[in-house]
C-alpha positions in Angstrom: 118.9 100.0 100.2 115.9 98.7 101.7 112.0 97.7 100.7 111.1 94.4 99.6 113.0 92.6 96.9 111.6 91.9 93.3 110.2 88.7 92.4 112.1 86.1 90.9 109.9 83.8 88.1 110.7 79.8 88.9 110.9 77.9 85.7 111.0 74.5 85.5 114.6 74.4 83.5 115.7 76.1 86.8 113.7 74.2 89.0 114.6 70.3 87.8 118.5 71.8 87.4 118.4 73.0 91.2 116.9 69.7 92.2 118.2 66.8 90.3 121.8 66.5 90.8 122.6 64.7 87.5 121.3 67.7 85.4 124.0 69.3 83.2 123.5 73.1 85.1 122.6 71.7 88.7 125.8 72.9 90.9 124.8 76.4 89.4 121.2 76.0 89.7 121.3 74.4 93.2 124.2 77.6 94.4 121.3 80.2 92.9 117.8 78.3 95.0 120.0 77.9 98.0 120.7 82.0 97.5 117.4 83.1 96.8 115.7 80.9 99.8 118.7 82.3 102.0 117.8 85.8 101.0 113.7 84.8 101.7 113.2 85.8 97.8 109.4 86.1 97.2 109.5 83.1 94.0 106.6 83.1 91.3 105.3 80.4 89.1 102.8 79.0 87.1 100.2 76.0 87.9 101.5 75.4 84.3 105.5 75.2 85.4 104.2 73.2 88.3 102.6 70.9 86.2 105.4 70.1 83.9 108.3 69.7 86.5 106.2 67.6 89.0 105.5 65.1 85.9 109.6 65.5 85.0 110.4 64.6 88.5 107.8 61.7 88.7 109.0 60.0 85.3 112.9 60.7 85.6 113.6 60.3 89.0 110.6 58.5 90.8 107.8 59.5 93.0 110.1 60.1 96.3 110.9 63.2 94.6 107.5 64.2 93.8 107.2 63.9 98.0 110.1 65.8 98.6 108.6 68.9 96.0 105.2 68.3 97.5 106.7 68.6 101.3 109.8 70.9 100.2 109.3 73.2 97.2 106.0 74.3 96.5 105.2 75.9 99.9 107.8 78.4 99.1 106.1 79.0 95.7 103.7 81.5 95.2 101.6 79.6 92.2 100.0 81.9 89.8 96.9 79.3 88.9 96.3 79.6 85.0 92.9 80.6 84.5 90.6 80.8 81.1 91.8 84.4 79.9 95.8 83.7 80.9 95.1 80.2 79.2 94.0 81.8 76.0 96.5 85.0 75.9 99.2 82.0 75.8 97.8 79.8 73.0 97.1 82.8 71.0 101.4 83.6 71.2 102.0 80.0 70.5 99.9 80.1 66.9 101.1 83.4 66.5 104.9 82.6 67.1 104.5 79.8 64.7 107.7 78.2 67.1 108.0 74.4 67.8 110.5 74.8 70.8 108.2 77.3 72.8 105.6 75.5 74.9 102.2 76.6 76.2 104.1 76.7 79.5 106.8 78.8 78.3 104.2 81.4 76.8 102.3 80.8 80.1 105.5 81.8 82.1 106.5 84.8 79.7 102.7 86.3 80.0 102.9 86.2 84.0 106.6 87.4 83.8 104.9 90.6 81.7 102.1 91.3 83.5 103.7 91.2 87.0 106.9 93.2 85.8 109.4 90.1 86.9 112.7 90.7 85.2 114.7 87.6 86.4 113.9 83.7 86.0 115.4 81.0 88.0 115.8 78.8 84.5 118.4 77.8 82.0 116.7 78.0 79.4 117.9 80.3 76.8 114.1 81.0 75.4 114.3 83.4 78.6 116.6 85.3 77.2 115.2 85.5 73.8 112.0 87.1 75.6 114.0 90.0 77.1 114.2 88.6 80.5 117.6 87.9 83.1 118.5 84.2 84.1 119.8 83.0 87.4 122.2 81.7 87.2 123.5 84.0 84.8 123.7 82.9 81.5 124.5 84.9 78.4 122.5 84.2 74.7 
């Protein structure tokens, strides 16, 4: 079957688990990235998701690994840059989800997962799931 393959959303759960090698879900993670970049998988994320895992990786494991993301990951990202409108449609589902454990980022990331039709997230985190979407690596609820 050819044509191009869908997009594949990059969440920083997925992310920081791929890259950090004491996380929990990392052998997984790392197996699924190495996969996906071996296959030349088109990934999406958010300025948002960029944001939050650059800051993980600077305060956990030091700025060497903010180099390596800088020189390594994020060409190979195709950042979705969070404007006023995509801003506001997120904050609006985090007051109107009344949720503590959903982050503006997450609602950031589930909007741009809607509006481009991405099915799949790179991510372990189970609010994925919640949302209707697929995780790699697989996970069930």
């Amino acid at each position: 079957m050819g044509g191009a393959l869908a997009l594949i959303f990059a969440d920083t759960s997925g992310l920081y688990a791929a890259l950090v090698a004491a996380d929990q879900q990392h052998v997984d993670a790392r197996t699924a990235w190495l996969d996906l970049l071996a296959r030349r998988q088109r990934l999406v994320t958010t300025s948002y998701v960029v944001h939050e895992t650059v800051s993980l990786l600077q305060a956990r494991i030091g700025i060497s690994a903010v180099l390596s993301w800088r020189t390594d990951i994020e060409p190979v990202l195709d950042i979705v840059w969070v404007d006023a409108t995509l801003h506001r449609l997120a904050m609006a589902a985090v007051v109107a989800s009344g949720r503590r454990d959903l982050s503006l980022t997450d609602w950031v990331s589930f909007e741009v997962m809607r509006q481009s039709r991405i099915r799949v997230a790179l991510a372990v985190d189970r609010h994925f799931l919640e949302q209707g979407f697929e995780l790699l690596p697989k996970r069930s609820g």
